[in-house]
N, C-alpha and C positions, 0 to 999 in steps of 0.2 A: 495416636492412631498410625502415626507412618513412620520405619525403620529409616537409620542410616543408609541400608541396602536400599528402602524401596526408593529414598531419594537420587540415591548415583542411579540406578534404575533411569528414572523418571529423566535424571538433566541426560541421559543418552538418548531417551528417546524424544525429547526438546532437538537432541542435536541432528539427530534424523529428519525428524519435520521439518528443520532449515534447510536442507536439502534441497526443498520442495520453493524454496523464498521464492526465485522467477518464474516457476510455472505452475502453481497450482491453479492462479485464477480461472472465474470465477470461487473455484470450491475455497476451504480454509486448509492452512499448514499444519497436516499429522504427520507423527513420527509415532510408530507404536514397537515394545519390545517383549516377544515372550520370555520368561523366566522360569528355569524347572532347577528344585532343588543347589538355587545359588546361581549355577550354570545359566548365559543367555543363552538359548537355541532358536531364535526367531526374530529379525529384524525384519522393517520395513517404513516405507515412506509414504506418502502419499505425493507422485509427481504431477499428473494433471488429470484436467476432467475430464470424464469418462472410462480413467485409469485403474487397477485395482486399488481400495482404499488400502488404510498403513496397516489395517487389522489384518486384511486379507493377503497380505505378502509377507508378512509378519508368520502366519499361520503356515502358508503354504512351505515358508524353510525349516519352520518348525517338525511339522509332517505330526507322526504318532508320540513325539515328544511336545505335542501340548495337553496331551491330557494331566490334568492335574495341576498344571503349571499356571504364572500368575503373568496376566497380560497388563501394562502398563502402557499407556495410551495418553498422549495427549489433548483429545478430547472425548467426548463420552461417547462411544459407538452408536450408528446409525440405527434406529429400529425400522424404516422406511425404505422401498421398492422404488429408487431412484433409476440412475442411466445403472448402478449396480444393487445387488441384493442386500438385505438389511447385515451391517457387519455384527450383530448382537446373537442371530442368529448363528451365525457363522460360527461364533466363541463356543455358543452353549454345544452347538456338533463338535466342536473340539474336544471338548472336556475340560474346556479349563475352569478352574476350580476359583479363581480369581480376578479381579479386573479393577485397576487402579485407574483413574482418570485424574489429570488436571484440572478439569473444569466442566463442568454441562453441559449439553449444546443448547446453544441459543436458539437457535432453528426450529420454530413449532412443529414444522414436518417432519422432520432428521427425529426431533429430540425423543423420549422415552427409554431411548434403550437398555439404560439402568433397570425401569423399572418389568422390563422382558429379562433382564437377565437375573434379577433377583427372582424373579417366577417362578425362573428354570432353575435354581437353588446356587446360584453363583453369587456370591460375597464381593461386593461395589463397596469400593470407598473413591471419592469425591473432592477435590480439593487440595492433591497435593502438586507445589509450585505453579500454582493458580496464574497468580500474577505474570509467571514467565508463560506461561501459555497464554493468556490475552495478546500482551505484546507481540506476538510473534501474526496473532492474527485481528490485529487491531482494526484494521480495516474492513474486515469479513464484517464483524461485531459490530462495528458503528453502522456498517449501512444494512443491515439486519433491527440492530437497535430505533436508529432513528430516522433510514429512509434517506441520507444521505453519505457519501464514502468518506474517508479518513482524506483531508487534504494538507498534504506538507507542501508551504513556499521555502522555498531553496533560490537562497541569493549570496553573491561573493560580494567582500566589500573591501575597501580598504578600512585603517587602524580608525579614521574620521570619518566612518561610514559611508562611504561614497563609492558608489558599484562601476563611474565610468566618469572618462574626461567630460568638459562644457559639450563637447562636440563629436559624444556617442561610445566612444574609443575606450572598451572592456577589453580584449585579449593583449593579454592575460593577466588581470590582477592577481588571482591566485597563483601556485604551481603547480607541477605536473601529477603529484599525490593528492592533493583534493580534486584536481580533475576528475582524476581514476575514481577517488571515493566518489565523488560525486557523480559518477555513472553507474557506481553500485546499489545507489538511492532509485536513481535515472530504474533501472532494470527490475527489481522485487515493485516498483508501480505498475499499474493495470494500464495509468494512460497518464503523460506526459501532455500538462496545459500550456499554453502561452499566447501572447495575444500579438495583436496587428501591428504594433507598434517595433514589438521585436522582429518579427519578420523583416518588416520593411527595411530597421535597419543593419539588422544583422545576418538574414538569410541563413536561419539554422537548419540542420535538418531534422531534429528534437530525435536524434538515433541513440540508440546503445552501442559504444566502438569501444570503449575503453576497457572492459572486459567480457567476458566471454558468456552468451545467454543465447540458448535454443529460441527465445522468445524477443520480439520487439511489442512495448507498449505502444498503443492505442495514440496517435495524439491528436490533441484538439484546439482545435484554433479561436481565438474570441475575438469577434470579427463583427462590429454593428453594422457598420454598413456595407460589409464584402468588399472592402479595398485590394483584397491579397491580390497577385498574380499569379496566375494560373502555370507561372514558370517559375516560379517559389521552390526551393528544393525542399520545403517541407512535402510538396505532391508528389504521387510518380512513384511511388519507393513503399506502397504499403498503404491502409487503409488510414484516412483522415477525416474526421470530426469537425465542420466548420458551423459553429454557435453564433445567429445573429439577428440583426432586429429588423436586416432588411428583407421587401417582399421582393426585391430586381430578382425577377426569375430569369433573366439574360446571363446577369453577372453569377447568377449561383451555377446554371447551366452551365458557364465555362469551368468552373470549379468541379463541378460532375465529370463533366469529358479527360478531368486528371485525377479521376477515382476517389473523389472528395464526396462527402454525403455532409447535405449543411441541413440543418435546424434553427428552425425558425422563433427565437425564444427572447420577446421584445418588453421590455418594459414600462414605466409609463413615462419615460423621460429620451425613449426612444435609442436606449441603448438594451445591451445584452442582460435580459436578469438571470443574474449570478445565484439567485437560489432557485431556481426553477431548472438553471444549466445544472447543478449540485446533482435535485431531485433528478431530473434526466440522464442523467449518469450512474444513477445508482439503479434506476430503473432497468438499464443494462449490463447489469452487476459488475459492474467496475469498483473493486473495494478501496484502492490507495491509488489517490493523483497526486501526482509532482508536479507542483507547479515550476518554471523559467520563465518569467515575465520582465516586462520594468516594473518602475515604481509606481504608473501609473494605475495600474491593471492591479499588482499587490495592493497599494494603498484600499482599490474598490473593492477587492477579495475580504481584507480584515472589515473594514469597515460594511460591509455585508456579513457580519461573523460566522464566513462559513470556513475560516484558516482552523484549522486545529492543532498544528505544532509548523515552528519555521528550522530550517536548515540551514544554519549561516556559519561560512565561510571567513575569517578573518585573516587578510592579509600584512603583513607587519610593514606598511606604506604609508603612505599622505597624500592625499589627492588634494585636498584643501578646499575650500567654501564652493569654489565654481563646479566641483565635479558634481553629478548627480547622484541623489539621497540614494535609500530602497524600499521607500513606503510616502506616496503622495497621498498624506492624512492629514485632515484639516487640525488646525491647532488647539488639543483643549484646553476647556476652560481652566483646568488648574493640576497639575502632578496629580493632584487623587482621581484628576478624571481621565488618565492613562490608563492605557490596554495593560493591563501586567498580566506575565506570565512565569512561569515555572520553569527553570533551567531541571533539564534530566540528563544533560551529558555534556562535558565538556572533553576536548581531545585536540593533543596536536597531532595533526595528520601532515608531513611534511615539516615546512616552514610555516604553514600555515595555523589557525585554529579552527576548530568546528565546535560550533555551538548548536545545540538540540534544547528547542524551549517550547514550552505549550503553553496556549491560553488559559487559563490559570481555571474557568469554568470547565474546562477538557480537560484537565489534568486528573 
């Protein structure tokens, strides 16, 4: 069904849609390209919400050179009267004679628009480089799919898995190149998690610094009983998210007056429930969090199986028995009753190694 052409096609307009990695959210990452007789005459992206989509900018450099021509799109055009006009519609006023898509939209409201443009007598084919279009919007798709967002933990460890000295002391296991990558992760997420423990002793700001993003993520705090200080340089600097289980409407009031908004989401042991905070975050379309936690708060994360791939950092060191693990998990009963997961990328970045592995049920 699909050319050599239509494929280099397609992986440019994948490369378009990356474009869009730090600031589309809410919406998902399009890249769409008109094609007229070989010739591209029409690019575009989708960069944020309420933006033109990748069809419509796409079209607009095209001009009277789309008639006829073949549109290649990363996902399947909107048939729906969003914050913009349906893009399917848009095609058929063009003229264009074709329309190649990645993958369907997931979106009950968005979706159809295939089946408008086949109406209007335009030839949809469906399905080429699928897989590279999920990934790009994996987090749109899971909290669409299931109601909760794509969550990656991101942890640096040394070669004996040990993320910090007896007595706290992490900067800097890794170096200067996974840092960096590691804010590149930090920035295409919607919100940046971490809990109390790290605050207290590390006083992060959970910011994007290490490369360059029109956008700071969302971050959220996991805080049972509102210990934070309201002099925390997580506040002050941007909107913050504090998740907790307590009702001290005093202690959350100070956390207000430093432009914190907390939620109150307890479970039955009197700490934060971790899937309820998931569903609550998805509930305001936040598609990919990054998690930076300790072990404590990781270890609750998996074990509540709301992780869906981790991000780990290997430094080529020894910290030895005393340093602290990166997952406080009770011990199972036997190697088959281990969490396995799926390694999808391995990389040296720097001196470093970077490993990307998914729960092996998310995979």
């Amino acid at each position: 069904m699909f050319s050599t052409a239509d494929r280099a096609h397609m992986a440019e307009a994948l490369a378009l849609a990356e474009r869009g990695l730090f600031t589309t959210t809410p919406n998902p990452r399009v890249g769409a390209l008109i094609v007229r007789d070989g010739a591209v005459v029409g690019r575009g992206f989708h960069e944020r919400a309420g933006g033109p989509h990748a069809e419509i900018a796409a079209l607009a450099e095209a001009g009277e050179r789309a008639r006829g021509a073949t549109a290649y799109v990363t996902l399947e055009p909107c048939s729906h009267h969003g914050r913009t006009p349906p893009c399917a519609d848009a095609l058929v006023a063009a003229g264009v004679a074709r329309v190649v898509a990645a993958m369907a939209d997931p979106n009950p409201v968005a979706g159809r628009g295939a089946d408008r443009l086949r109406a209007a007598g335009v030839a949809v084919d469906i399905g080429l480089m699928e897989a590279e279009a999920r990934e790009l919007n994996i987090g749109f798709l899971a909290r669409l799919a299931r109601g909760r967002p794509w969550i990656r933990l991101k942890v640096a460890a040394s070669l004996d898995g040990r993320t910090a000295l007896a007595g706290g002391e992490s900067q800097w296991i890794t170096g200067p190149e996974a840092r960096r990558d590691g804010h590149r992760w930090r920035a295409r997420a919607c919100a940046i998690l971490t809990g109390i423990g790290t605050v207290k002793e590390d006083d992060p700001q959970l910011t994007v610094r290490e490369v360059a993003t029109p956008r700071q993520p969302l971050r959220v705090l996991v805080d049972s009983r509102l210990e934070a200080s309201p002099g925390a340089r997580l506040f002050g600097a941007g909107p913050v998210l504090v998740a907790t289980a307590s009702a001290d409407r005093e202690r959350a009031a100070r956390l207000e007056a430093r432009g914190a908004e907390v939620v109150v989401l307890p479970d039955a042991s009197g700490k934060v429930d971790l899937g309820a905070l998931a569903a609550e975050l998805a509930r305001r379309e936040l598609n990919e969090i990054h998690v930076e936690a300790g072990p404590r708060l990781n270890g609750s994360l998996v074990a509540a199986g709301i992780v869906d791939e981790l991000l780990v950092y290997l430094a080529p060191s020894l910290v030895g028995e005393t340093g602290r693990g990166m997952f406080a998990l009770p011990a199972p009963a036997s190697l088959a009753a281990c969490p396995r997961l799926a390694l999808r990328d391995v990389a040296r970045v720097g001196d470093d190694v970077r490993i990307v592995a998914r729960f092996q049920h998310q995979h």
